[in-house]
C-alpha positions as CSV (number, residue, x, y, z in Angstrom):
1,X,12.5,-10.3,14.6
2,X,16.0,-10.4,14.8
3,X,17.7,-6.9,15.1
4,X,17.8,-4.2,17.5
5,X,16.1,-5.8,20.4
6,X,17.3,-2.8,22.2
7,X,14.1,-0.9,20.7
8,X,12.0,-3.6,21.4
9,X,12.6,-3.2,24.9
10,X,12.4,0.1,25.0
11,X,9.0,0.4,22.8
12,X,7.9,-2.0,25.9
13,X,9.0,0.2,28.1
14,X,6.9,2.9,27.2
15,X,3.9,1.0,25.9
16,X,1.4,1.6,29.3
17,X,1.7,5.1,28.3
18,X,0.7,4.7,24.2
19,X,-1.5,1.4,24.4
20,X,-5.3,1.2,25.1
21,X,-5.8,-2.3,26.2
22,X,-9.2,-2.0,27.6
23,X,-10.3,-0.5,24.3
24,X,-8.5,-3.5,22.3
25,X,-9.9,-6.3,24.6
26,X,-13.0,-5.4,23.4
27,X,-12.8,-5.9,19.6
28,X,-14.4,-8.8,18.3
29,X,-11.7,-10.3,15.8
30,X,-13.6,-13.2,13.0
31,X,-11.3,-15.0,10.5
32,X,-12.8,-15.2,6.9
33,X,-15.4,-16.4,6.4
34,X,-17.1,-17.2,9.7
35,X,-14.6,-18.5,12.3
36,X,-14.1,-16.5,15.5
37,X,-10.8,-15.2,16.5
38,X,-10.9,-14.4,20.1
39,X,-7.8,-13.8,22.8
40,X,-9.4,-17.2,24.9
41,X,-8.3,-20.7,25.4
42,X,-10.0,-22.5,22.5
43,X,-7.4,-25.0,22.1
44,X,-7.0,-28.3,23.0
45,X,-4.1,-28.9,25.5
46,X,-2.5,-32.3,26.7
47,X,0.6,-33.4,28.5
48,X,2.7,-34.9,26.2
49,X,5.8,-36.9,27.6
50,X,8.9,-36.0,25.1
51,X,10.7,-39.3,23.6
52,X,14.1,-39.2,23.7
53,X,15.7,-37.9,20.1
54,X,18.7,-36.9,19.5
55,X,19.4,-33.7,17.8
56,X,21.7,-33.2,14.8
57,X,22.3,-29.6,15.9
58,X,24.2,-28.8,19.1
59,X,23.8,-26.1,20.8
60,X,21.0,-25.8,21.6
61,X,19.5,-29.1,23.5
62,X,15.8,-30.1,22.7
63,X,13.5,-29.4,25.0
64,X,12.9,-31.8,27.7
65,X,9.9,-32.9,30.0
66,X,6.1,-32.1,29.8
67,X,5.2,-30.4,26.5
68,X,1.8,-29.1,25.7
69,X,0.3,-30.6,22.7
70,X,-1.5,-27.8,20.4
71,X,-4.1,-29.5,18.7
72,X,-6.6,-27.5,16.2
73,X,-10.5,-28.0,15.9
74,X,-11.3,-30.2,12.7
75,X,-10.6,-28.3,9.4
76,X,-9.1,-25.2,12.0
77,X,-6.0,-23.9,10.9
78,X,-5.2,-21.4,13.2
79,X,-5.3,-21.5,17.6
80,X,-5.1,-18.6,19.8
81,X,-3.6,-19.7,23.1
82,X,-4.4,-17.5,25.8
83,X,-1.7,-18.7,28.9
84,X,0.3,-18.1,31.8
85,X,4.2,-18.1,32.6
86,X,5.8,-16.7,35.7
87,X,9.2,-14.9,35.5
88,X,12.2,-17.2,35.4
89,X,10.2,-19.9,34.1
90,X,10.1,-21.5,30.3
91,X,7.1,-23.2,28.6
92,X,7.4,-25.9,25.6
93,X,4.5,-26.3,22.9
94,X,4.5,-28.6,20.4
95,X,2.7,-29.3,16.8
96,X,2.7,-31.2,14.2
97,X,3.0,-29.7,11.1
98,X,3.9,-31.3,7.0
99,X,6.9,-30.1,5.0
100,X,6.2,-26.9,3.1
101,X,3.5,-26.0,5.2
102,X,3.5,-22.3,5.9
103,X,3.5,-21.5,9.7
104,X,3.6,-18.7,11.9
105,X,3.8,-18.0,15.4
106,X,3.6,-14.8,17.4
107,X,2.9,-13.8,21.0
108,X,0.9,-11.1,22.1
109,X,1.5,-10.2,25.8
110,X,-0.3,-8.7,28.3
111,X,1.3,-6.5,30.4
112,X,0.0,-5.4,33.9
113,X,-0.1,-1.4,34.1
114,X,3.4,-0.2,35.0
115,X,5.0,-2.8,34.2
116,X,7.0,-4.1,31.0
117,X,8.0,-7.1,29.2
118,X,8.2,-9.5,26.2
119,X,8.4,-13.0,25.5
120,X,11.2,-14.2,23.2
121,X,10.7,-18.0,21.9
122,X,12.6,-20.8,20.4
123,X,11.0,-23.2,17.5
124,X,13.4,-26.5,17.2
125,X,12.4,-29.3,14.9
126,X,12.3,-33.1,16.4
127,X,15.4,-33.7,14.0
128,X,17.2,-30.9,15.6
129,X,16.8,-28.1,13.1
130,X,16.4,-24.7,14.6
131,X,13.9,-22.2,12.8
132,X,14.3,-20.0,15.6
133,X,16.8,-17.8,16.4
134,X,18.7,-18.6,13.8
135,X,21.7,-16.1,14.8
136,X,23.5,-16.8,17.8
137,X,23.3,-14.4,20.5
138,X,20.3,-12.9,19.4
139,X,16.3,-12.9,20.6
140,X,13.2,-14.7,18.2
141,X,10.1,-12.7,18.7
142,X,8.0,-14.4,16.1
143,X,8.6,-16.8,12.7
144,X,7.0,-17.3,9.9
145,X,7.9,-19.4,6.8
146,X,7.8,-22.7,5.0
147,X,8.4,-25.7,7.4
148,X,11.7,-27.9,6.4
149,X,10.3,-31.1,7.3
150,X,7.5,-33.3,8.6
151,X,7.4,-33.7,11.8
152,X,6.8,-32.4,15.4
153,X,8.2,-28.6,16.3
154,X,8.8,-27.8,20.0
155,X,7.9,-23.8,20.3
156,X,10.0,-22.8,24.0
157,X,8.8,-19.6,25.5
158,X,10.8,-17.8,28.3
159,X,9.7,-14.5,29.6
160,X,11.7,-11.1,29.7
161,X,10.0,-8.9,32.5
162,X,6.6,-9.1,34.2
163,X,4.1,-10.7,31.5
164,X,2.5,-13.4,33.7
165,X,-0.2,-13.7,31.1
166,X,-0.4,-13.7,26.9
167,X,-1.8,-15.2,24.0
168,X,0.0,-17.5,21.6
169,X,-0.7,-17.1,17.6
170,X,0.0,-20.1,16.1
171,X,-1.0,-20.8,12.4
172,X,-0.7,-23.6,9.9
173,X,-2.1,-23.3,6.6
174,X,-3.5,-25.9,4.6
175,X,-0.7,-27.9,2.1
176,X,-0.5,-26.0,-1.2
177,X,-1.9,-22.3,0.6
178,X,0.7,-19.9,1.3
179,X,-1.4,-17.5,2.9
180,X,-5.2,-17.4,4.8
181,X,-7.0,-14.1,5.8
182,X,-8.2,-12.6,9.2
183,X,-11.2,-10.3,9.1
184,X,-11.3,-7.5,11.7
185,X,-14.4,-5.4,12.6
186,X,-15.0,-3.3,15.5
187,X,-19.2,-2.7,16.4
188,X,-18.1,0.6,18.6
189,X,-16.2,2.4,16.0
190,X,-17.7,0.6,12.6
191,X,-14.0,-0.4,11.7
192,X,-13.7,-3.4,9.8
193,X,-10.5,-4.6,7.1
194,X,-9.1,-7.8,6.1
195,X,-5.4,-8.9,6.9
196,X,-3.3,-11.7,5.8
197,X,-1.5,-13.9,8.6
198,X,1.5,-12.1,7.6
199,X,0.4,-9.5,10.2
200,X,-0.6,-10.3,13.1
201,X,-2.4,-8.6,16.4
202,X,0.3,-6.6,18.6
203,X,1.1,-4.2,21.0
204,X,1.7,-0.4,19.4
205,X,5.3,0.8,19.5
206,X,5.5,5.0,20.0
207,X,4.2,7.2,16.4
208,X,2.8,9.4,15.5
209,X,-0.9,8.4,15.8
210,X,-2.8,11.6,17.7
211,X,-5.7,8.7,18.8
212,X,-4.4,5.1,21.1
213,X,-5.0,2.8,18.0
214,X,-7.6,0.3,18.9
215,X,-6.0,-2.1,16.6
216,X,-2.1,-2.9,16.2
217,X,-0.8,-5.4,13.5
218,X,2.6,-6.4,13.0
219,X,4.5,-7.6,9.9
220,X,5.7,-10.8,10.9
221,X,7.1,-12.1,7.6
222,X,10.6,-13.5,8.4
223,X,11.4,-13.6,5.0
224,X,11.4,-10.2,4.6
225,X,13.5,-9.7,7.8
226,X,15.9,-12.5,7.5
227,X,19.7,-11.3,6.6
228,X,18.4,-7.5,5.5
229,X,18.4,-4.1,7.6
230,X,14.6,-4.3,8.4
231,X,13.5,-4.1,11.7
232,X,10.1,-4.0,12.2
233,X,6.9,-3.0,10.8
234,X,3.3,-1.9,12.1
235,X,0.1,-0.7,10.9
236,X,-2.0,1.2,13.2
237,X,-5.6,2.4,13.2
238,X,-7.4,4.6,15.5
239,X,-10.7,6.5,16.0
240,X,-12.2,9.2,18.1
241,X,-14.9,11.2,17.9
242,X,-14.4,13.9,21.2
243,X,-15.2,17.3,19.1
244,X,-11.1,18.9,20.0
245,X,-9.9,15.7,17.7
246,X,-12.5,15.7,15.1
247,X,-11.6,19.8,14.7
248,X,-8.1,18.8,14.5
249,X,-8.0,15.6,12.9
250,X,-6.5,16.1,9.4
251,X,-3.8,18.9,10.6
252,X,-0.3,17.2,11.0
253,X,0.2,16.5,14.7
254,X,2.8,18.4,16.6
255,X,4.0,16.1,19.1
256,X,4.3,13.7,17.5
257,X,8.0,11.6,17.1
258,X,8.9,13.4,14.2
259,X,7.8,16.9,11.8
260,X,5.0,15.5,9.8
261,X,5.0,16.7,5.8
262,X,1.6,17.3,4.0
263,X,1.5,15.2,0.5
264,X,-2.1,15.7,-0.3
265,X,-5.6,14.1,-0.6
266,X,-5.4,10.1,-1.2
267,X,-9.0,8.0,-1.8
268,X,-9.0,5.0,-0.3
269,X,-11.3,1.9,-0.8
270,X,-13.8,5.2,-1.4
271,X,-13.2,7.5,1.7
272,X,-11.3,10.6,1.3
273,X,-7.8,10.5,3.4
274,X,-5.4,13.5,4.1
275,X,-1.9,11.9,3.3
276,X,1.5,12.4,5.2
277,X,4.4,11.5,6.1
278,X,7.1,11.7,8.9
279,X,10.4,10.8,8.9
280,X,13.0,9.9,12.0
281,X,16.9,9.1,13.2
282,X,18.7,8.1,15.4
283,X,22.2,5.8,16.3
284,X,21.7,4.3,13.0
285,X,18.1,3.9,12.8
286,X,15.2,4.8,10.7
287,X,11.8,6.0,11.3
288,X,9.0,5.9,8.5
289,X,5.5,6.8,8.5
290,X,3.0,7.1,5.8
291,X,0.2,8.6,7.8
292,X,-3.7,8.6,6.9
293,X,-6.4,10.8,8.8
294,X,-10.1,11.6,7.5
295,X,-13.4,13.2,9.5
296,X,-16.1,10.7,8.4
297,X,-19.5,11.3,10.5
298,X,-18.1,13.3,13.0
299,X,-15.2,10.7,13.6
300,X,-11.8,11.1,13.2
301,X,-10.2,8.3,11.6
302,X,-6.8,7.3,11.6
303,X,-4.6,4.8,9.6
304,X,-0.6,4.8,9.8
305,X,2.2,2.5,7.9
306,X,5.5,2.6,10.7
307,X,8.3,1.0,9.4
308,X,11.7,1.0,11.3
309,X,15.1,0.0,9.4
310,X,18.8,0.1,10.5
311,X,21.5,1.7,8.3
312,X,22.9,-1.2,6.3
313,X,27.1,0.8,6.3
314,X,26.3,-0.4,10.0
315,X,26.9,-4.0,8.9
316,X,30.0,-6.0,7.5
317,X,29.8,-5.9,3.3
318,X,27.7,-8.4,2.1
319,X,25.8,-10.0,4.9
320,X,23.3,-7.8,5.0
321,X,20.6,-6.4,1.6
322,X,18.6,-3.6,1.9
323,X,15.5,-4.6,2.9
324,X,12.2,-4.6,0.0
325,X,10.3,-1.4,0.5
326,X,8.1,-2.1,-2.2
327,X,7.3,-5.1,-1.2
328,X,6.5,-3.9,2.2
329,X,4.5,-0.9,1.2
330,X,2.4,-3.0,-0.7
331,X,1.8,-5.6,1.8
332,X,0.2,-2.6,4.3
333,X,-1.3,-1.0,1.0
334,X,-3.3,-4.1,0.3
335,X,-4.9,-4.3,3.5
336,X,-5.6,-0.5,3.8
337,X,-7.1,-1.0,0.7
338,X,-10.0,-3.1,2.7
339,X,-10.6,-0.9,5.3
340,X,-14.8,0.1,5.4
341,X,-16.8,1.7,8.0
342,X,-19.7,-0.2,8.7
């Protein structure tokens, strides 16, 4: 969220070469138990003059002008926004939203072919208060986290490169509920697993997946990012049934980012996985992947945990904590641990 926006740009950079989008755009997304998730503008929009309030935080200025009121559907708690923004422009959201109330946002851009580009934003509070960024000098790609206070929050979005179109995440869960689940299924490739709205839908950053992975989620927790040496997290999940992959499937892949080292046979949910790993460096960075392939029907299936952290003697003693890898692990374990073939 925070750290080493260098990569970010980069992974953009070479995302027209690892992404699938046609193949994503077609997955049917439903969030427990029956509401439909779909990358379409389902919300409720309206012009919404700002009144004038002045902010106990300087800088940055609040928002001024037309704002777009997000409103949800009765008893929704969750909108996908799907929107246009031209380059050197800025867009400014608002909701309303009740102290402690857990809320996240996260944008999921659609770049045109060739091109690259992402979409930092800034959540400000009507009293001033700043959720995000919270470090100066520094870009917010998504925030998620208990809200301080009743009231309105203004979500600005300016774009970094060519993204003239994306969709907006933005969830509120009920008072009391720290968490709601999505359920994903795909009817092409029988996929289907349950994720929490710590993760969210997202463009795949370069692994070492041998298939495109039709579905991306990121770990969007700011909690677990905030003030440690964690830099971002994925889970990736792919399919293919051409006869060279399904021959090949379980064998570690050789071009891959990094050497990949058989552990052994892992069941999962039921369905027999060939567990490895690889492991990566670079200028300070680390590369992790706990990597899951299995031939099921005369499919290749494939399930990868990628999880990128800095080296914390990079940073000045005691502002930074190693990041929890437990905690981590366990969040992609759990919804691994839902993942069926229909």
């Amino acid at each position: 969220m925070k750290k080493n926006i260098g990569f970010s740009l980069l992974l953009f950079l070479f995302i027209t070469a690892c992404a699938a989008p046609a193949k994503t755009a077609n997955v049917e997304n439903t969030a427990t138990p029956t509401r439909p998730v779909q990358f379409t503008p389902i919300l409720t929009l309206t012009a919404k003059v700002q009144t004038a309030v002045q902010p106990t935080l300087t800088p940055p200025a609040m928002p001024v002008g037309q704002l777009n009121e997000i409103k949800f559907k009765a008893n929704g708690t969750y909108i996908d926004i799907t929107d246009t923004i031209t380059l050197g422009a800025n867009k400014t959201y608002s909701i309303n939203a009740m102290k402690g109330q857990v809320m996240s946002i996260s944008i999921l851009p659609q770049i045109p072919e060739g091109g690259w580009g992402y979409i930092p934003m800034q959540i400000q509070g009507a009293d001033g208060s700043m959720l995000c960024p919270q470090v100066p000098d520094s870009e917010c790609m998504f925030w998620r986290g208990a809200l301080p206070a009743s009231q309105d929050y203004f979500v600005t979005l300016t774009p970094n490169g060519d993204v003239p179109q994306f969709t907006m995440r933005v969830t509120v869960n009920p008072p009391g509920k720290k968490s709601q689940d999505f359920q994903y299924s795909n009817s092409q490739t029988g996929i289907s697993l349950t994720y929490p709205d710590s993760f969210v839908p997202a463009l795949p950053v370069v692994g070492n997946y041998k298939i495109s992975p039709e579905l991306t989620l990121h770990y969007i927790d700011s909690q677990a990012y905030d003030k440690t040496n964690l830099s971002e997290v994925y889970l990736f999940v792919s399919s293919a049934s051409d006869a060279q992959t399904v021959a090949t499937c379980t064998d570690p892949n050789p071009n891959g980012g990094g050497p990949e080292q058989l552990i052994g046979n892992e069941v999962v949910n039921g369905f027999d996985f060939v567990h490895s790993t690889a492991e990566g460096a670079g200028a300070g960075n680390y590369y992790q992947q706990e990597i899951y392939r299995m031939v099921n029907k005369n499919i290749c299936y494939e399930v990868i945990y990628f999880i990128h952290y800095t080296n914390i003697g990079n940073y000045t003693p005691g502002t930074v904590t190693e990041f929890d890898s437990n905690a981590v692990m366990q969040s992609l374990g759990d919804i691994f641990d839902t993942f069926n073939i229909k």
